[in-house]
N, CA, C and O of each residue as an XYZ file, in Angstrom:
556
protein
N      13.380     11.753     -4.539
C      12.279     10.854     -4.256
C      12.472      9.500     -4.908
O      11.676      8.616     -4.591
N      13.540      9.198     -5.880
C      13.481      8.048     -6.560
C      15.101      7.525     -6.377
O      15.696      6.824     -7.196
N      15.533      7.929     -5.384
C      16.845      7.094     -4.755
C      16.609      5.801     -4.177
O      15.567      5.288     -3.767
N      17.881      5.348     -4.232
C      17.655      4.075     -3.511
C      16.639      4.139     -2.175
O      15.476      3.821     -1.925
N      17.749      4.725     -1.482
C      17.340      5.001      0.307
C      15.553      5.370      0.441
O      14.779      4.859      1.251
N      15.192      6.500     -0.718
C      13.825      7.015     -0.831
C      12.577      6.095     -1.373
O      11.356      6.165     -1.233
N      13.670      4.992     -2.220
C      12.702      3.708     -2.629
C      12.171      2.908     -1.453
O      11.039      2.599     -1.079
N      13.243      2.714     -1.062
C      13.030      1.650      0.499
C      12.333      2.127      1.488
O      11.872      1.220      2.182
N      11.953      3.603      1.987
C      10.773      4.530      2.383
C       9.794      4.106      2.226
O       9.022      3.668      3.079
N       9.641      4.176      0.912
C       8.173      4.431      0.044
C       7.490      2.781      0.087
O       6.284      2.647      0.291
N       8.351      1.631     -0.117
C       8.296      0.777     -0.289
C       8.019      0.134      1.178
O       7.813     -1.073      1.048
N       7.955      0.526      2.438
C       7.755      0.542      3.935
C       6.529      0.917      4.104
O       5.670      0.220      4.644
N       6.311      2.356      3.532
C       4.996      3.116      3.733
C       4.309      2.126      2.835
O       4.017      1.119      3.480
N       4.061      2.078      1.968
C       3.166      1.415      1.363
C       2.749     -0.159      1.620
O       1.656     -0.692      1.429
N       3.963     -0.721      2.111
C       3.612     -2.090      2.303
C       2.922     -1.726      3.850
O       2.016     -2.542      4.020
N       3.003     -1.003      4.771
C       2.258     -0.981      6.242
C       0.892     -0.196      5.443
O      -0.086     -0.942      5.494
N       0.689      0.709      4.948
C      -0.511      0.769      4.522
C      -1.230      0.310      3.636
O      -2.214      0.888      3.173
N      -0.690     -1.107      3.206
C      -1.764     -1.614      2.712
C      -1.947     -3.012      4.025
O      -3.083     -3.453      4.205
N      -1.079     -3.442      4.631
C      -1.522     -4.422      5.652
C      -1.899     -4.296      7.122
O      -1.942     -5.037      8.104
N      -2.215     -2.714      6.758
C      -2.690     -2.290      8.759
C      -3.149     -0.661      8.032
O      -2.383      0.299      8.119
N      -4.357     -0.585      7.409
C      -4.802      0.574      7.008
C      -5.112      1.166      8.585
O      -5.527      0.498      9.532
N      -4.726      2.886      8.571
C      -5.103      3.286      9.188
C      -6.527      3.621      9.679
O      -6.630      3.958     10.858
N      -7.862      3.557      8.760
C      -8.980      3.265      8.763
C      -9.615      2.413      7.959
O      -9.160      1.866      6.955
N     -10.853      2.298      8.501
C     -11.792      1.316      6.958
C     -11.652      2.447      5.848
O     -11.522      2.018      4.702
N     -11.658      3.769      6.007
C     -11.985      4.486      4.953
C     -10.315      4.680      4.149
O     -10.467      5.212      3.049
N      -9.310      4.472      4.357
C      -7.808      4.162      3.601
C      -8.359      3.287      2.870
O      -8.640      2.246      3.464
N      -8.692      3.350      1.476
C      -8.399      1.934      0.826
C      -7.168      2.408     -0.624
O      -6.668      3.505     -0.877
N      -7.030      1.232     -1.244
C      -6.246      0.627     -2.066
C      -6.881      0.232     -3.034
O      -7.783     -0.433     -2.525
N      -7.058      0.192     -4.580
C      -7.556     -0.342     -5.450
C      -6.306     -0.794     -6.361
O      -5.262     -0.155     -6.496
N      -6.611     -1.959     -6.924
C      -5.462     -2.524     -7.747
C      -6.222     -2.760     -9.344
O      -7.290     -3.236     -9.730
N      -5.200     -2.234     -9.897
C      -6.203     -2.658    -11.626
C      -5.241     -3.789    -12.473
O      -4.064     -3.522    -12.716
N      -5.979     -5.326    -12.978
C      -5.154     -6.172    -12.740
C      -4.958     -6.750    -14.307
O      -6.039     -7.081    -14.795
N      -4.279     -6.861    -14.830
C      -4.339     -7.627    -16.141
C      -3.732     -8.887    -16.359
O      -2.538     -8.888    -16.063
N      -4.283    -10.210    -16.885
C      -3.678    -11.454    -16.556
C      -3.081    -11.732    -15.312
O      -1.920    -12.109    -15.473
N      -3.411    -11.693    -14.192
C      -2.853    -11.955    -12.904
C      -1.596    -10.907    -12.226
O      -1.157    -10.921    -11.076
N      -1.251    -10.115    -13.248
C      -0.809     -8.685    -12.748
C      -0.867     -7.827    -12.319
O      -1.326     -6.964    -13.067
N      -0.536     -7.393    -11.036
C      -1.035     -5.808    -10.630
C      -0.616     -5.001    -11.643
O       0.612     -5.070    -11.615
N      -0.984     -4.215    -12.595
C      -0.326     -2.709    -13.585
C      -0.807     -1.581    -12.924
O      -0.590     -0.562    -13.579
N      -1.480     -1.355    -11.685
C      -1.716     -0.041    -11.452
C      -2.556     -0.601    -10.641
O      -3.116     -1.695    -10.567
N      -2.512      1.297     -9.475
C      -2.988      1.366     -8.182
C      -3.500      2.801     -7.960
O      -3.075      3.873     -8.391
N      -4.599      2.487     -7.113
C      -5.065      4.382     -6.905
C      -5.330      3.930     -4.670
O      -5.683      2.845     -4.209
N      -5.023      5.097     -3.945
C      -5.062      5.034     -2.954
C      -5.779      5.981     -2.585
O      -5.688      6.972     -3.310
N      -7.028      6.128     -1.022
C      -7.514      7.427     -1.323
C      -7.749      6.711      0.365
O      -7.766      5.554      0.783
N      -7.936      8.306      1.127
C      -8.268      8.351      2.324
C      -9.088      9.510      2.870
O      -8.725     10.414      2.118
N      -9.907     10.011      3.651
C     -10.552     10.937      4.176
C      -9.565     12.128      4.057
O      -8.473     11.723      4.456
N      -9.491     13.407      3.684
C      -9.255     14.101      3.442
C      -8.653     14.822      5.016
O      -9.389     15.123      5.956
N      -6.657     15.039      4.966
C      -6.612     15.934      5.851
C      -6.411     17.335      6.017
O      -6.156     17.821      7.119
N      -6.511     17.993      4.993
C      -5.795     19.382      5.010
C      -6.908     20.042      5.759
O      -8.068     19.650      5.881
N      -6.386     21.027      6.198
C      -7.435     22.189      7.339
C      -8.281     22.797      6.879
O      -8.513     23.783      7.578
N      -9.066     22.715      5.798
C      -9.756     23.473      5.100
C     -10.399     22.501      4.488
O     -10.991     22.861      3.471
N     -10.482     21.356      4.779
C     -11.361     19.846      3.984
C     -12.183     19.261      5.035
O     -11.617     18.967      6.087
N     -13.563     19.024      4.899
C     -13.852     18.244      6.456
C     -13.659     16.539      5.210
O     -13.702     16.326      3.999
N     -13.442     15.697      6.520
C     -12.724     14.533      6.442
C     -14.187     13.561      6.268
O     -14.041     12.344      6.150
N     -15.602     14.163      6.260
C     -16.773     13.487      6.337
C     -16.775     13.800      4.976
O     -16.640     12.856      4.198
N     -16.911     15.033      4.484
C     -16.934     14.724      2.798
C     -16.345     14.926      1.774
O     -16.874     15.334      0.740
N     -15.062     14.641      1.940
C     -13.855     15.366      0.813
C     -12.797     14.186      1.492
O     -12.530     13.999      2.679
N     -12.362     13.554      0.416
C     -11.503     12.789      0.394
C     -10.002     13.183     -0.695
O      -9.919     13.966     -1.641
N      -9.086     12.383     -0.149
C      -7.762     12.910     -0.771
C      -7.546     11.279     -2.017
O      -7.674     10.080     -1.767
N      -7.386     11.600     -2.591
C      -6.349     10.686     -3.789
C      -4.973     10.677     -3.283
O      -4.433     11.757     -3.043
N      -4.245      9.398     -3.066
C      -3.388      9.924     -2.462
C      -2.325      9.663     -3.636
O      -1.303     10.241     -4.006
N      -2.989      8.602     -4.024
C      -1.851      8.372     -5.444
C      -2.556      7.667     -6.717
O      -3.189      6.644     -6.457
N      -2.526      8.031     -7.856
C      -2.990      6.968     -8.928
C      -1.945      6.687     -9.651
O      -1.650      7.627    -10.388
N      -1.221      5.724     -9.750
C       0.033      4.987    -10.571
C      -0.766      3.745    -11.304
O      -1.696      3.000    -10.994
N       0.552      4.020    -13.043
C      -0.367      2.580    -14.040
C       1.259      2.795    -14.211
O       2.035      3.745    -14.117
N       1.353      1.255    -14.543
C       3.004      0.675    -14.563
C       3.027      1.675    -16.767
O       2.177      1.688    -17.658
N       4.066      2.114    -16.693
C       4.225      2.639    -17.932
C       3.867      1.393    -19.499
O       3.325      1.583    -20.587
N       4.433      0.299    -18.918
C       4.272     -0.678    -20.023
C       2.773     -0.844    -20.560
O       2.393     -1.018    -21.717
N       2.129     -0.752    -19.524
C       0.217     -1.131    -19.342
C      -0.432      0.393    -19.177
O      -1.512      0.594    -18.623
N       0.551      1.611    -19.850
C      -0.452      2.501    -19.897
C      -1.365      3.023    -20.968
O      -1.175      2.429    -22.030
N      -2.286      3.934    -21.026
C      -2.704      4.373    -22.364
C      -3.716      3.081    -22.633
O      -4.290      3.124    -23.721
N      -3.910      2.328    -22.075
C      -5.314      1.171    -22.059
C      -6.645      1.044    -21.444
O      -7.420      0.087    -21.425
N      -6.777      2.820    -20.696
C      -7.777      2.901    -19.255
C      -7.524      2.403    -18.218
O      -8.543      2.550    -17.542
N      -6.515      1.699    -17.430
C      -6.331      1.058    -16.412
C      -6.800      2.476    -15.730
O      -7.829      2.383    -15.059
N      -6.201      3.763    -15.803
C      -6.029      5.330    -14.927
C      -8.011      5.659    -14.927
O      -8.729      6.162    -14.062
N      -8.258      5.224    -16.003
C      -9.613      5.869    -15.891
C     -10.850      4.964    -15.152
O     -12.034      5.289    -15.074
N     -10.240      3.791    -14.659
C     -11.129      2.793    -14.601
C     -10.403      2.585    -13.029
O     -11.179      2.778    -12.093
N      -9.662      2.388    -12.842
C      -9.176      3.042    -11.630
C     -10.029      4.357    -10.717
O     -10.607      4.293     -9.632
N      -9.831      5.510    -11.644
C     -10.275      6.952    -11.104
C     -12.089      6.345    -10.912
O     -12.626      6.391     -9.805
N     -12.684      5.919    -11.904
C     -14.050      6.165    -11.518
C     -14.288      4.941    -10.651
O     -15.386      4.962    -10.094
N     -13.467      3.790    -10.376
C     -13.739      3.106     -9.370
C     -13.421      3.283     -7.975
O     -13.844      2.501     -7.124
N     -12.431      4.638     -7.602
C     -12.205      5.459     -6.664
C     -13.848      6.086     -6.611
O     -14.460      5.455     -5.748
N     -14.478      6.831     -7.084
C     -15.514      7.640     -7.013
C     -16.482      7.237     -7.018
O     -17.340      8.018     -6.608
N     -16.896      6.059     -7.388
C     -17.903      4.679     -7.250
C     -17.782      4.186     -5.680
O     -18.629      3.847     -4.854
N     -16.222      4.309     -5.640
C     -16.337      3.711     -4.030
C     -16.263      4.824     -2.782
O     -16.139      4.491     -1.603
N     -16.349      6.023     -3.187
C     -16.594      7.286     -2.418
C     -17.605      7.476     -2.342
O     -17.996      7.752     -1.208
N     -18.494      7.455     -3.306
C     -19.781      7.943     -3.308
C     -20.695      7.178     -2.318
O     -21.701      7.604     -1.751
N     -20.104      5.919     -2.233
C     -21.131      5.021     -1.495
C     -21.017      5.674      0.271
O     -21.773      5.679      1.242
N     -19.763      6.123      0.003
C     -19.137      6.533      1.664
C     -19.623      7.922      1.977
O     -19.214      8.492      2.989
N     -20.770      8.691      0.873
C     -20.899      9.795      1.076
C     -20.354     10.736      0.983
O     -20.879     11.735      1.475
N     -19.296     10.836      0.437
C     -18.032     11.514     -0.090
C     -19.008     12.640     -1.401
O     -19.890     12.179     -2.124
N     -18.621     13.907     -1.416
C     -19.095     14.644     -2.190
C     -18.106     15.271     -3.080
O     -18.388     15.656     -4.214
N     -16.822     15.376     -2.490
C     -15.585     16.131     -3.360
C     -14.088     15.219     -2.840
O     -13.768     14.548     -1.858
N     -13.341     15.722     -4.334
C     -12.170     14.889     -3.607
C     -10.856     15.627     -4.137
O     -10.963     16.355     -5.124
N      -9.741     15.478     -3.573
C      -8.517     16.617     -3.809
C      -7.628     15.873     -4.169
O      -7.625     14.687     -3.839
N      -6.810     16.345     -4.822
C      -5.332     15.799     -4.782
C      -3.834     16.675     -4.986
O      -3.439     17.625     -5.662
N      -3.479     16.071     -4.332
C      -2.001     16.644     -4.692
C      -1.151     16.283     -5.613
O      -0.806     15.102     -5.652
N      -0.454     17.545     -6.875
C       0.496     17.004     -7.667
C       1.602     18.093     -8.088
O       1.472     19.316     -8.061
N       2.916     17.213     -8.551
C       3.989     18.011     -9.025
C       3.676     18.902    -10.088
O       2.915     18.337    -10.873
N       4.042     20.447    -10.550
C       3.292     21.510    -11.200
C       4.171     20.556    -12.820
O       3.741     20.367    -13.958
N       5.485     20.176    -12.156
C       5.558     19.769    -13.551
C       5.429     17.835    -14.114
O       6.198     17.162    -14.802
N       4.346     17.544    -13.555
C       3.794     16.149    -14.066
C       2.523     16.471    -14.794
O       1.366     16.240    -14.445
N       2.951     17.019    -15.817
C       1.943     17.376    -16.904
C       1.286     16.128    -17.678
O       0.214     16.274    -18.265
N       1.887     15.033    -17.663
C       0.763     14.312    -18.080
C      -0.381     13.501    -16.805
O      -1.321     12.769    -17.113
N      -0.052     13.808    -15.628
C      -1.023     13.691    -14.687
C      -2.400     14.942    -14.100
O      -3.468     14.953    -13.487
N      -1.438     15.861    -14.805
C      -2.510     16.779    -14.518
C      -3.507     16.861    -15.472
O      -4.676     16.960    -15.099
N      -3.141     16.829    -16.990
C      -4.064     16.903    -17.841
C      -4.835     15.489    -18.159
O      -5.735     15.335    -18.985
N      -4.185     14.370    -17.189
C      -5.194     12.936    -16.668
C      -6.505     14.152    -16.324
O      -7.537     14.489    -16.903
N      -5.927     14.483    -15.287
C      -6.648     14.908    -14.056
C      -7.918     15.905    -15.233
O      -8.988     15.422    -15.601
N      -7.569     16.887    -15.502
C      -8.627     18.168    -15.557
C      -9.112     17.434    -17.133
O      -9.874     18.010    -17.910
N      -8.581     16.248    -17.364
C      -9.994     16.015    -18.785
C     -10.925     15.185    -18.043
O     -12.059     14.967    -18.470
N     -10.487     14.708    -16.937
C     -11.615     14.314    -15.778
C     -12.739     14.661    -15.429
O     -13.777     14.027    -15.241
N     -12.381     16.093    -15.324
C     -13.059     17.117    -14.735
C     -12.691     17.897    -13.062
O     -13.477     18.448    -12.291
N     -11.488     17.709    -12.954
C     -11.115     18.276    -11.961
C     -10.114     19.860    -12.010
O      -9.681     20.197    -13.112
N      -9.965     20.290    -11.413
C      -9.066     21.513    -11.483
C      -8.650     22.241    -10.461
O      -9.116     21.942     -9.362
N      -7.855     23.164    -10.529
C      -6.585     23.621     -9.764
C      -7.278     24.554     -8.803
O      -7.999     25.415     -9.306
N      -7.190     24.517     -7.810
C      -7.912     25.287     -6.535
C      -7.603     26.518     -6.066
O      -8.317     27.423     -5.633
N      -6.098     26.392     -6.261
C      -5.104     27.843     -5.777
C      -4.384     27.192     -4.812
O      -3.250     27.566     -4.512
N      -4.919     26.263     -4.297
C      -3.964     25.964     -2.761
C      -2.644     25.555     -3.660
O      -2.635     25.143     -4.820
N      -1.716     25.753     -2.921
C      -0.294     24.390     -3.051
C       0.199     24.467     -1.760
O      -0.526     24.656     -0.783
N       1.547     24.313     -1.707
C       2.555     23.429     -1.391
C       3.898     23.009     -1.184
O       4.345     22.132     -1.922
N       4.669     23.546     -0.217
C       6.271     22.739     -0.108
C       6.686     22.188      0.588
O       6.807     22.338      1.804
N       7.059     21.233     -0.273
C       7.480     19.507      0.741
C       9.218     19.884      0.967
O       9.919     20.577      0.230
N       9.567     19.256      2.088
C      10.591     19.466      2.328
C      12.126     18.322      2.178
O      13.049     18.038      2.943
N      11.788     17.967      0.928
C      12.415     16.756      0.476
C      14.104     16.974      0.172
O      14.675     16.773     -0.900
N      14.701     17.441      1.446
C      16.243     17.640      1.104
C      16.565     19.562      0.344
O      17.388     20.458      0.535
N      15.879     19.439     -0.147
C      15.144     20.804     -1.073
C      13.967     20.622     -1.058
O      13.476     19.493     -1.085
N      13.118     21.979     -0.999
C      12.121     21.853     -1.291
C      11.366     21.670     -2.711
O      11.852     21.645     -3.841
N      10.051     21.554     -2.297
C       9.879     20.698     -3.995
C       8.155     21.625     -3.843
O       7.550     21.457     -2.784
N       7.681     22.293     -4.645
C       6.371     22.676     -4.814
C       5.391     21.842     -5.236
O       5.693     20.892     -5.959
N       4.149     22.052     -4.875
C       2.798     20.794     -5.496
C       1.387     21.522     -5.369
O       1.101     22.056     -4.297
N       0.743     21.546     -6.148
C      -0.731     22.920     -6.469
C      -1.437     21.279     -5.882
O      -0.825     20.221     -5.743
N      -2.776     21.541     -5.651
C      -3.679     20.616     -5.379
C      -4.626     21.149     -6.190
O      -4.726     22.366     -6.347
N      -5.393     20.290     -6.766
C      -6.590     19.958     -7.648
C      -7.820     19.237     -7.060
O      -7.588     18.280     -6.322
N      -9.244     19.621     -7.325
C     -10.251     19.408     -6.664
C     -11.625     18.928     -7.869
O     -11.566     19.153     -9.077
N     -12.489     18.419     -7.343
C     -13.479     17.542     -8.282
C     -14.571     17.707     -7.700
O     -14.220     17.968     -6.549
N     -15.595     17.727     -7.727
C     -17.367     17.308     -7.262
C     -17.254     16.189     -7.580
O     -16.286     15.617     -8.082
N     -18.508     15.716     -7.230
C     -17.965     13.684     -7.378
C     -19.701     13.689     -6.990
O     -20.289     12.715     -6.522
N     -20.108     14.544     -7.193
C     -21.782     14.275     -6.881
C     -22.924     14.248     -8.051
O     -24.151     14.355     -8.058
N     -21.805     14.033     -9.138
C     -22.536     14.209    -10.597
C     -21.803     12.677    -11.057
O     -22.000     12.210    -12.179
C-alpha cells in the first residue's frame, strides 16, 4: 500500500474525491495549523450491507501528519466529523482498520467506539485483514 505505483493510486483517488465528491454527503475535513494542512478525516454514507446509508456513516480515513501529532488535531478532527453528522441525522458511524494499527485503534475505543465482530480481506496483491469498529454518535 505504500509503494511508489500504490502512492500514485491513492494520490488519484483522493485528489478526484476531493474535486468531484461523489455526493453532498462525501465530505473532507482538513485540520490546519499556520496555513498548513497537518491532517484530514473523510467520511461518507455508509456502504456495507448491513448499514442503512440514512443513518450510519463510514470514516473513511482520519490521518494527522506525524510531525503535528499528539496536539488534538485527531480529536478535533473526530468530533468535528460527528458535529457534522449529527446535523445530517446520522446516528452511528463505522470504520475500518488494520488489526495491527494499534495506535489507531486505541485513538478509536478511548473515543468510545469498539470492535463489532465484522472484518475483512482486502485483496492487495496478498491479502491483508481489517475488523471494523462502530460508535453511537447520538450522545
Amino acid at each position: 500500500m505504500t509503494s511508489q505505483e500504490a502512492q500514485e493510486v491513492w494520490r488519484e483517488r483522493w485528489t478526484e474525491a476531493v474535486v468531484a465528491p461523489p455526493s453532498p454527503r462525501h465530505r473532507l475535513l482538513v485540520a490546519v495549523e499556520h496555513d498548513l494542512v497537518v491532517g484530514f478525516a473523510a467520511h461518507a454514507p455508509a456502504t456495507d450491507e448491513d448499514c442503512s446509508p440514512d443513518d450510519t456513516a463510514e470514516l473513511l480515513t482520519l490521518l494527522v501528519d506525524p510531525m503535528h501529532g499528539r496536539a488534538g488535531n485527531g480529536s478535533r478532527l473526530l468530533a468535528a466529523t460527528v458535529d457534522t453528522l449529527r446535523e445530517d441525522g446520522v446516528t452511528r458511524m463505522i470504520t475500518w482498520v488494520f488489526p495491527g494499527d494499534r495506535a489507531m485503534l486505541m485513538f478509536l475505543e478511548s473515543a468510545g467506539w469498539a470492535r463489532d465482530g465484522v472484518w475483512r480481506e482486502l485483496d492487495m496483491g496478498e491479502k491483508v485483514s481489517m475488523i471494523r469498529l462502530h460508535t453511537d454518535i447520538t450522545k
